[in-house]
N, CA, C and O of each residue as an XYZ file, in Angstrom:
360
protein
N      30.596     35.016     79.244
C      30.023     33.693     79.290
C      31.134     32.690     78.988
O      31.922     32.784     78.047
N      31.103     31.782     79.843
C      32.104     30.232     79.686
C      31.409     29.429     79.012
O      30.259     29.121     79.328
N      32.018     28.989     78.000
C      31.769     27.764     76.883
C      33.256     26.848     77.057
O      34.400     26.881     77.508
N      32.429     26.168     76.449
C      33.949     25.203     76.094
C      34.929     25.438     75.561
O      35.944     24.786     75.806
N      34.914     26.122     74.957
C      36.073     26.311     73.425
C      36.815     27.602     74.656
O      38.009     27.767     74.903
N      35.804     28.237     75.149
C      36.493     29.564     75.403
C      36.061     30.748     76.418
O      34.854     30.522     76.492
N      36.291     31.839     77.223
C      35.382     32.760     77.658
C      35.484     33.777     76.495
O      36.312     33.744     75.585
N      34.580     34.612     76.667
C      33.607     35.597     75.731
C      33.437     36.716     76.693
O      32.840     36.379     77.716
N      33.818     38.006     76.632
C      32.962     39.214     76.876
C      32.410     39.901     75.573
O      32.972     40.102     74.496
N      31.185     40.190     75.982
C      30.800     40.656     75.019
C      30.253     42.380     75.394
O      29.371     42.412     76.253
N      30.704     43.795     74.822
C      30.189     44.620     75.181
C      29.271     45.494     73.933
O      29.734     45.891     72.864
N      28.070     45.628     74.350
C      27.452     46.487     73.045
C      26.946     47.885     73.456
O      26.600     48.196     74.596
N      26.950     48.541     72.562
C      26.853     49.521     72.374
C      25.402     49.797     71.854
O      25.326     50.163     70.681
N      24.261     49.674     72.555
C      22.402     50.171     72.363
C      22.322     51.501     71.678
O      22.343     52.361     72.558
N      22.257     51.924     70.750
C      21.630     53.474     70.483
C      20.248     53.605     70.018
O      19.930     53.598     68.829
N      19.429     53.728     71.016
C      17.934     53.965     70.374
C      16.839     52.497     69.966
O      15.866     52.406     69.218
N      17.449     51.622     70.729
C      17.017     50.016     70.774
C      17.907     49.393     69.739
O      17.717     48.198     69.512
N      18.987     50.112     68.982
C      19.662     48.886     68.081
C      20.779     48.977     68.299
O      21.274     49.907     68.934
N      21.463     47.930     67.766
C      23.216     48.024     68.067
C      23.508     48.324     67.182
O      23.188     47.931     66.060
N      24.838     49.836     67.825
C      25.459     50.421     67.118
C      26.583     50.161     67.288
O      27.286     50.724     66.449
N      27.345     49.332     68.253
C      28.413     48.849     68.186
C      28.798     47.499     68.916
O      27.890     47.038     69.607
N      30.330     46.572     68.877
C      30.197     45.458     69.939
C      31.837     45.247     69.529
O      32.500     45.403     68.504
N      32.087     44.836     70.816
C      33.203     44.201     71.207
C      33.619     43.111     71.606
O      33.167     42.702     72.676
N      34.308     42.543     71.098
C      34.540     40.867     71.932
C      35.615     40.867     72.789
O      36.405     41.614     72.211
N      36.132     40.505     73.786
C      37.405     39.977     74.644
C      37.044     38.328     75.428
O      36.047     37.608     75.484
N      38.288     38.259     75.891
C      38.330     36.541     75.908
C      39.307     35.725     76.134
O      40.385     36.319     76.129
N      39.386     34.610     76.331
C      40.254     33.929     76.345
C      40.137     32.836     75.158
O      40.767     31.832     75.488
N      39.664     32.731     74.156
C      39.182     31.931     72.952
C      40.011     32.266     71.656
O      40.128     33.427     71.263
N      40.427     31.479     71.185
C      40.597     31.407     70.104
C      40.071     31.145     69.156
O      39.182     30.298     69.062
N      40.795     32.249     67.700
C      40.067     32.326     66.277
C      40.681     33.504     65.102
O      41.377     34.414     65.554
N      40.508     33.475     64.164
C      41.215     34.453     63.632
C      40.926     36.112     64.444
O      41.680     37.026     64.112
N      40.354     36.254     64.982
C      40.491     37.820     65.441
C      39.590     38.929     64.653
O      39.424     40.113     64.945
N      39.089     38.218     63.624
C      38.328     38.939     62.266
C      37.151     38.816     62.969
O      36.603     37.715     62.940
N      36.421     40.110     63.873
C      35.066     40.151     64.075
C      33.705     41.194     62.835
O      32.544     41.556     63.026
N      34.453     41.304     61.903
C      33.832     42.269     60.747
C      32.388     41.613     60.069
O      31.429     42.308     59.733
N      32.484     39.568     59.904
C      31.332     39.150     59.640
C      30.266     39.408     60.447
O      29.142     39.618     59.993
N      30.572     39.408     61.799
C      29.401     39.257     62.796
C      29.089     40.613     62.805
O      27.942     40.934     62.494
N      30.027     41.600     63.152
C      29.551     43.083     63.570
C      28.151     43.413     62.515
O      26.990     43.731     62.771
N      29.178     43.073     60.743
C      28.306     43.580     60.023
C      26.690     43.049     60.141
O      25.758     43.754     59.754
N      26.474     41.498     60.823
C      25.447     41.498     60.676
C      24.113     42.032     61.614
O      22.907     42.207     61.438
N      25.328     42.208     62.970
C      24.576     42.855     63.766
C      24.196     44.247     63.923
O      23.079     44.560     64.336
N      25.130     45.136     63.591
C      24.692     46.418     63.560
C      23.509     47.147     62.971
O      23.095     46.659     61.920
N      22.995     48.014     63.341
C      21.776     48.258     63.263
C      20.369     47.481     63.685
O      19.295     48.067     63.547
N      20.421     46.431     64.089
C      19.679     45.533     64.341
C      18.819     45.765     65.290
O      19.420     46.659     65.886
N      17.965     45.628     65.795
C      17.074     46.219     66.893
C      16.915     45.102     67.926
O      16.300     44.084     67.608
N      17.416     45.236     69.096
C      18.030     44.653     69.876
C      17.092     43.979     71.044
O      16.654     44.423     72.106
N      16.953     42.440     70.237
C      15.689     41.581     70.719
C      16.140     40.880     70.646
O      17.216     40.793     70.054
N      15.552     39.992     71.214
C      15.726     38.489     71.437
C      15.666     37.490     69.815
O      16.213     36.460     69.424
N      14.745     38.418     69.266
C      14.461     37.468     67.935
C      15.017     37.888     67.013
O      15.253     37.034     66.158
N      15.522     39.397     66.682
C      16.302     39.849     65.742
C      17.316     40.033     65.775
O      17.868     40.609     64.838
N      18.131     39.533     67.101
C      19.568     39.037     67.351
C      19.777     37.464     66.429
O      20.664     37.060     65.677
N      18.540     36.893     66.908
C      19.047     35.675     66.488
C      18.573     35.778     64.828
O      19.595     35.511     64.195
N      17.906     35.942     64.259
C      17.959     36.143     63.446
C      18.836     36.457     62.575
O      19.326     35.867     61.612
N      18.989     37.596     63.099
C      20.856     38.198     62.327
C      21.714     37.349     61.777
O      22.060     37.225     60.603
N      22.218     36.421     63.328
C      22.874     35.890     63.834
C      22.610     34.144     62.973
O      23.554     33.356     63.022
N      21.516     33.790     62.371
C      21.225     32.577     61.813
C      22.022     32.203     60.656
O      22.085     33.175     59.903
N      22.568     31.343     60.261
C      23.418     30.569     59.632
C      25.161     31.225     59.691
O      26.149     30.826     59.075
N      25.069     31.977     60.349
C      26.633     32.108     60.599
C      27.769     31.084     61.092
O      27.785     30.534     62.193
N      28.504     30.969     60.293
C      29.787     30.457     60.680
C      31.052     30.805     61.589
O      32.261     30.996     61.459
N      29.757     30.769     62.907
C      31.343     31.529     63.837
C      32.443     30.782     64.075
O      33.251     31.413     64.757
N      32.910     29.364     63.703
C      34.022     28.875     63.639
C      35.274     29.468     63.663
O      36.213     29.124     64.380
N      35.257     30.381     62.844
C      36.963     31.220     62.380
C      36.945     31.736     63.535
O      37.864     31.465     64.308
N      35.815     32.669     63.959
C      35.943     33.913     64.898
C      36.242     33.681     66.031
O      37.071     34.334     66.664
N      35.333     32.291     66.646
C      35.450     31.763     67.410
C      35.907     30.297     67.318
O      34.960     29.519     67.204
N      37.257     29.668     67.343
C      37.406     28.169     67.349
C      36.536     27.435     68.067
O      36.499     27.483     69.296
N      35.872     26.800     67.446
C      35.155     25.811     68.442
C      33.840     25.545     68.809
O      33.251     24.619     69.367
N      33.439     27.038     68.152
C      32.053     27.479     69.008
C      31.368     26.095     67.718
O      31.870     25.418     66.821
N      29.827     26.278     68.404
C      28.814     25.133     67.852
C      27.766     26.247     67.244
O      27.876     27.374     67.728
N      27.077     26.113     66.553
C      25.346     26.911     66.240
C      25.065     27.295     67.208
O      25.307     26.465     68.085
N      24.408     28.689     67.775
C      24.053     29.242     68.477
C      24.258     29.732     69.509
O      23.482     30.429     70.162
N      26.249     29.153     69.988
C      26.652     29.950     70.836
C      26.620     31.079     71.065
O      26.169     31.476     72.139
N      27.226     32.175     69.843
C      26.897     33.248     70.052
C      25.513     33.757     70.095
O      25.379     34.613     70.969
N      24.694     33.560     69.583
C      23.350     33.964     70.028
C      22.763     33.930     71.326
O      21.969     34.800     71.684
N      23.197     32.720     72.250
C      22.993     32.796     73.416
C      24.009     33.705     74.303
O      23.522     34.091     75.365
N      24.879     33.967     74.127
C      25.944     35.086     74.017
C      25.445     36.487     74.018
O      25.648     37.211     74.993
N      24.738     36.942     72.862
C      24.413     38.075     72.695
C      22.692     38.581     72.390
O      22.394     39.556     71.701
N      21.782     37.742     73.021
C      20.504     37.810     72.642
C      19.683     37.574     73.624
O      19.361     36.540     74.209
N      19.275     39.072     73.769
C      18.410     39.525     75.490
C      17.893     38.486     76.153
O      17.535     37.610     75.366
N      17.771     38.313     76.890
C      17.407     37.126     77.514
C      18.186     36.152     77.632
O      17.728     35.141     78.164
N      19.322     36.156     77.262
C      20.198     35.099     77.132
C      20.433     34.620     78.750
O      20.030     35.455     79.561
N      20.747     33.975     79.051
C      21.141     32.836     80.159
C      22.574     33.700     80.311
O      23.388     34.015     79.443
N      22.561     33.982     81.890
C      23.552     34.680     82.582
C      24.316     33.779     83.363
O      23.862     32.952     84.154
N      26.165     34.108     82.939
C      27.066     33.151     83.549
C      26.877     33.032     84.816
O      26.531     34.082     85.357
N      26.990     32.024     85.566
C      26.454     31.666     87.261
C      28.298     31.596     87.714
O      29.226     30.839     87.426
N      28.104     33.104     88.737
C      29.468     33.205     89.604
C      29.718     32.786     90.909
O      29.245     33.461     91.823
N      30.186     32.079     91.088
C      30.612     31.897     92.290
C      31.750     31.908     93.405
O      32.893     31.530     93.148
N      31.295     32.446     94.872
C      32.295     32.943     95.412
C      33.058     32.188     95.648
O      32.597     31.071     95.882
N      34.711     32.352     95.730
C      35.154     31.225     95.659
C      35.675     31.324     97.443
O      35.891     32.407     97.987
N      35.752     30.554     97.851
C      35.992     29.728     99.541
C      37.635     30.132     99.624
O      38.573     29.935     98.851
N      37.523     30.770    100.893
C      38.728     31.093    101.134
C      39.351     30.335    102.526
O      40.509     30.555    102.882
């Protein structure tokens, strides 16, 4: 997903409806320290509402420079709004 600050891949790892693992890559800057977020997500049962939940009052600033409230949640929380690709004209 493209934001302002940055692009975001995000890959998770589902075991049994919860996340057991996640990865970030990108072009964004931030300290590189993804250990706050993982910890809050892991184990989590992987919904729309208990993503965000998790995910509520976090300070992804460091992790992510730039980001605002709820970027990452829309980022990583089913249903989230899918980046729109387009072909590019040759």
């Amino acid at each position: 997903m493209r934001f302002s600050w940055g692009g975001v891949e995000a890959l998770l790892l589902i075991d049994e409806g919860r996340i057991a693992g996640c990865s970030f890559y990108g072009d964004y800057f931030g300290n590189g320290v993804h250990a706050p977020l993982l910890s809050r997500l892991t184990g989590v049962p992987y919904t729309n509402e208990s993503v965000t939940a998790a995910l509520a009052g976090l300070d992804a600033k460091e992790i992510f420079a730039g980001s605002r409230p709820g970027d990452i949640a829309s980022l990583l929380a089913p249903g989230a709004p899918l980046p729109i690709m387009h072909a590019s004209k040759s």
